[in-house]
N, C-alpha and C positions, 0 to 999 in steps of 0.2 A: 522767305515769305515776303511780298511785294503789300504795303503797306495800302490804305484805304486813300491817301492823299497825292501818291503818284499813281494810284489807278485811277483818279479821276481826274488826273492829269493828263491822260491818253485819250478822253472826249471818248470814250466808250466801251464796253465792254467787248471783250476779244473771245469769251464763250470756251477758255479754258481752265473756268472750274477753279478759280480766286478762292482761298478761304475768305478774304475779306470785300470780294464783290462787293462797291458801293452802287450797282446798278439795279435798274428795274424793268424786265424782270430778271433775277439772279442768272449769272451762268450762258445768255444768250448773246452771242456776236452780234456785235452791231447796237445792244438796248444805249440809250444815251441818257434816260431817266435816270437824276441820282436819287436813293433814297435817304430821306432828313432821317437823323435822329431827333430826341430829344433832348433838350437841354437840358445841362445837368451844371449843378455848381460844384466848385472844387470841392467839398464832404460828397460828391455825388450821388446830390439831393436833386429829383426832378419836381417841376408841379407838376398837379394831376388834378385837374376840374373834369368829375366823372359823376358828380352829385347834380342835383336841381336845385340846390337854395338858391336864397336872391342873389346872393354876393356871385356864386357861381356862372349864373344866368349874366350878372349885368358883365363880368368879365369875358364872359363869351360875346357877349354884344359887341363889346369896346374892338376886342380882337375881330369879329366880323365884318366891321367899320374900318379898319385899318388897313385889312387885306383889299375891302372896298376899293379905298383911295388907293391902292396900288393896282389893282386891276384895268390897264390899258393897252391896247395893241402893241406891240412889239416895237411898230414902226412912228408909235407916237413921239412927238418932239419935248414931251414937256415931263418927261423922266427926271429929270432930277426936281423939276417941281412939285410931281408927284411923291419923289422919297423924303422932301422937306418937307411939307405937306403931311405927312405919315410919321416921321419922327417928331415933327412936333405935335400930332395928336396923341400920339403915347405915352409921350414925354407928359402933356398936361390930365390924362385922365390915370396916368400910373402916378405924380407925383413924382417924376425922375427929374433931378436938376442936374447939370452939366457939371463936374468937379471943376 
């Protein structure tokens, strides 16, 4: 069985029916869509903001904001400005410091 990290190593799907197709859509020649999982921690515990309280709402915010500042044309020149930009706003609305 051909693992999910050297199939998305080949830059796309070959449409011979992979159990572990990382593409999108499954199974088609040529898809170059990977699909993300969800993060999970080592007890393979995932979040899951699927409620409407505040806390859930402002978290959804922060993360919309984020993808925001990462949202630039392809051929933009200021990529890594933008992912500094982006790691330190996570960094300071999650409370994440640097070990």
């Amino acid at each position: 069985m051909l693992g999910k990290q050297f199939l998305i190593e080949q830059g796309m799907c070959c449409g011979s029916g992979c159990f572990l197709c990382p593409y999108i859509p499954k199974h088609v020649a040529g898809s170059k869509r990977i699909r993300m999982d969800k993060y999970k921690n080592e007890d393979g515990i995932e979040l899951s903001y699927t409620g409407s309280d505040v806390h859930t709402q402002l978290v959804k915010e922060v993360i919309r904001e984020a993808i925001t500042i990462l949202d630039f044309p392809p051929s933009y020149k200021g990529c890594e400005k933008a992912m500094n930009k982006c790691k330190e706003f996570l960094t300071v609305n999650f409370n994440i410091e640097e070990d």
